[in-house]
C-alpha positions in Angstrom: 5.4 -17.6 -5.2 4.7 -20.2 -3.3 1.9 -20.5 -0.2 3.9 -19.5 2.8 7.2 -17.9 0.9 6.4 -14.5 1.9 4.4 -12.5 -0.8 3.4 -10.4 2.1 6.9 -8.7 2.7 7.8 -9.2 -1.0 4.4 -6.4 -1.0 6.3 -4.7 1.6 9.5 -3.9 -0.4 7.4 -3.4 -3.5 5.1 -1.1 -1.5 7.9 1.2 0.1 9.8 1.5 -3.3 6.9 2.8 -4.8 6.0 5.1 -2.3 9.5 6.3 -2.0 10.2 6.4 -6.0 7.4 6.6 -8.3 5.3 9.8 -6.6 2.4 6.7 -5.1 0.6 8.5 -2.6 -1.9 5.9 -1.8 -1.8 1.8 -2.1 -4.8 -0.3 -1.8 -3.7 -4.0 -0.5 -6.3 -6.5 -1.9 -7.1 -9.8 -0.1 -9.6 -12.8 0.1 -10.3 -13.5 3.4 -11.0 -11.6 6.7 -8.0 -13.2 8.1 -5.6 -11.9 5.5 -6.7 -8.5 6.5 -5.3 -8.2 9.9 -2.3 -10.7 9.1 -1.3 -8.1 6.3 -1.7 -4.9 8.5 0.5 -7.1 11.3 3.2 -7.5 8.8 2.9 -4.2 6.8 3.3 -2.4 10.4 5.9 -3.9 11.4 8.2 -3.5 8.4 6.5 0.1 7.7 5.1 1.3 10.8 8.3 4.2 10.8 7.6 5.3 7.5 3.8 4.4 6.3 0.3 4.2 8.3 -1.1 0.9 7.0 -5.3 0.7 8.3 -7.8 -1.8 7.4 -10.5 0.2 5.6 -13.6 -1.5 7.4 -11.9 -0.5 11.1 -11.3 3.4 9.5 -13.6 3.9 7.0 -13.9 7.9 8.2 -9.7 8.2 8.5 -8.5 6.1 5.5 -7.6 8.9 3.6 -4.9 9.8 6.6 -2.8 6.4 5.8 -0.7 5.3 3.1 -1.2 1.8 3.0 -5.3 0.5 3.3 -6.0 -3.0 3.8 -9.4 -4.8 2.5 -10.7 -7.5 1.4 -12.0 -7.4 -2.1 -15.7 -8.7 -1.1 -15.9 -5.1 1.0 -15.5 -3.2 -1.8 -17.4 -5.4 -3.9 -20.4 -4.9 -1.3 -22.8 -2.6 -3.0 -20.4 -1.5 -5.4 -18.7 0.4 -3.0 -15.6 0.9 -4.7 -17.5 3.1 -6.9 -19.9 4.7 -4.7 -17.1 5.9 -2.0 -13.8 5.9 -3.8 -12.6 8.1 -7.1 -10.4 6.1 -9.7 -7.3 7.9 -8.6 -7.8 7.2 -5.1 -5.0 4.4 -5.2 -2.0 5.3 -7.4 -1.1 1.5 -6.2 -3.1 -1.7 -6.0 -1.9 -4.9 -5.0 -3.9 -8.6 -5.3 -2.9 -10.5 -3.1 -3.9 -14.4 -4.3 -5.1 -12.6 -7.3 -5.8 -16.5 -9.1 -8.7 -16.4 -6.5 -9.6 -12.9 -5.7 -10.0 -11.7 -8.8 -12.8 -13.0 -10.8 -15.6 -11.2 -13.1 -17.0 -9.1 -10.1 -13.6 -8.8 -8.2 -11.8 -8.1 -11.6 -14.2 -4.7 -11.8 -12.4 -3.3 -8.4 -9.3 -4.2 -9.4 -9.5 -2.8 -12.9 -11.4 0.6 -11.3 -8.3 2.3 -9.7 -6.2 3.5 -12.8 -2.9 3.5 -11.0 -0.4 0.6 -11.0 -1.3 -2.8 -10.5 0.0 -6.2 -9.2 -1.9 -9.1 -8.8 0.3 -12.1 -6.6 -0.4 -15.7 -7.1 0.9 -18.5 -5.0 1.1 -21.8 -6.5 0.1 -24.5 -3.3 3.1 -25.6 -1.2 0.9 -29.7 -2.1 0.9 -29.3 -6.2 4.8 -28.0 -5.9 5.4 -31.5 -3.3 3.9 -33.5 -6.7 6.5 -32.0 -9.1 10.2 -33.2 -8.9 12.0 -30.4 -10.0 15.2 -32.1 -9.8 14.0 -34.2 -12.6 12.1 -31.2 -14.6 15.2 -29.4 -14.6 18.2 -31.8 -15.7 15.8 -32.5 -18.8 15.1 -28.8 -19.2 15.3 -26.1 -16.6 11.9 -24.2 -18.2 9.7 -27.1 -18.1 9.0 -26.1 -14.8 8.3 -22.6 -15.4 6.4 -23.6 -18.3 4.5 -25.7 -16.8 3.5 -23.2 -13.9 2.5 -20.2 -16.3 0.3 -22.8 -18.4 -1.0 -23.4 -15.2 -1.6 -19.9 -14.1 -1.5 -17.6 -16.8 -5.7 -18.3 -17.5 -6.8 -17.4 -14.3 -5.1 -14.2 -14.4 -6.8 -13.3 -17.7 -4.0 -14.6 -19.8 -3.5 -16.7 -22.4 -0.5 -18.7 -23.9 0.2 -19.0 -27.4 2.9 -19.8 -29.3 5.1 -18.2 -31.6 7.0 -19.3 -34.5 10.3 -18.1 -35.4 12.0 -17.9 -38.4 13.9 -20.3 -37.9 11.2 -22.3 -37.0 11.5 -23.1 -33.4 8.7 -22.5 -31.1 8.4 -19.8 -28.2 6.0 -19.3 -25.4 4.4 -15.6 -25.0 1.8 -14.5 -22.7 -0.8 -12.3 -24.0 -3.3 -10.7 -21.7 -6.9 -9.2 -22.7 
């Protein structure tokens, strides 16, 4: 999604279905910055604030364990490795990356890959590299250049690869493989 297009509620809806109907007790909301913290608790309160407590874990580190919804960047947990000295791997039956193509490199990537319950990394492509690519022209040649383009673009960073596959009848086919 693009910077700006609203992965934040997109989160929102993703979180509340899975709280609702896949027995998640507990989501952990990953982000990059300070700033993202308290923007994300702003926006998850006031689409969830009826149904789901949302706290950023540094402001309630005695009381997280009363909300649904906890809110921290990924250099907290990072910190002293304290994913793993104050949280259990079934602590969050949820996690969510939010601009997962920067937060989640080789020390990041260990906090993420911790928690064994669901997980969803979200990657914005930047509103400036979209403002280079006419996608008027990409698509009256072929509407998946574009979307080509932008998993080649992104699929590395997220710990993916792109290869392609051969079929019988010899044509070629992009396929994502992650490791």
């Amino acid at each position: 999604m693009a910077t700006g297009t609203g992965k934040t509620l997109t989160s929102s809806a993703i979180i509340k279905m899975f709280l609702r109907l896949y027995n998640v007790k507990r989501v952990l909301f990953l982000v990059d910055r300070i700033e993202l913290e308290s923007q994300a608790q702003k926006e998850f309160d006031e689409v969830l604030k009826n149904d789901f407590r949302t706290v950023v874990w540094k402001e309630n580190q005695s009381d997280w364990t009363k909300a649904e919804i906890v809110v921290s960047t990924v250099q907290s947990f990072v910190s002293r490795n304290k994913y793993r000295k104050v949280f259990r791997p079934d602590h969050f039956d949820l996690v969510i990356s939010d601009e997962a193509h920067r937060s989640l490199g080789a020390r990041s990537r260990r906090v993420f890959e911790y928690f064994i319950g669901f997980k969803l990394g979200l990657t914005a492509t930047p509103k400036d590299y979209l403002k280079s690519v006419d996608i008027e022209d990409v698509t009256q040649t072929d509407p998946r250049q574009l979307e080509k383009r932008l998993m080649l673009d992104t699929t590395p960073l997220l710990g993916a690869r792109v290869v392609n596959q051969h079929a019988e009848n010899g044509l070629s086919n992009q396929a994502t493989q992650f490791h």
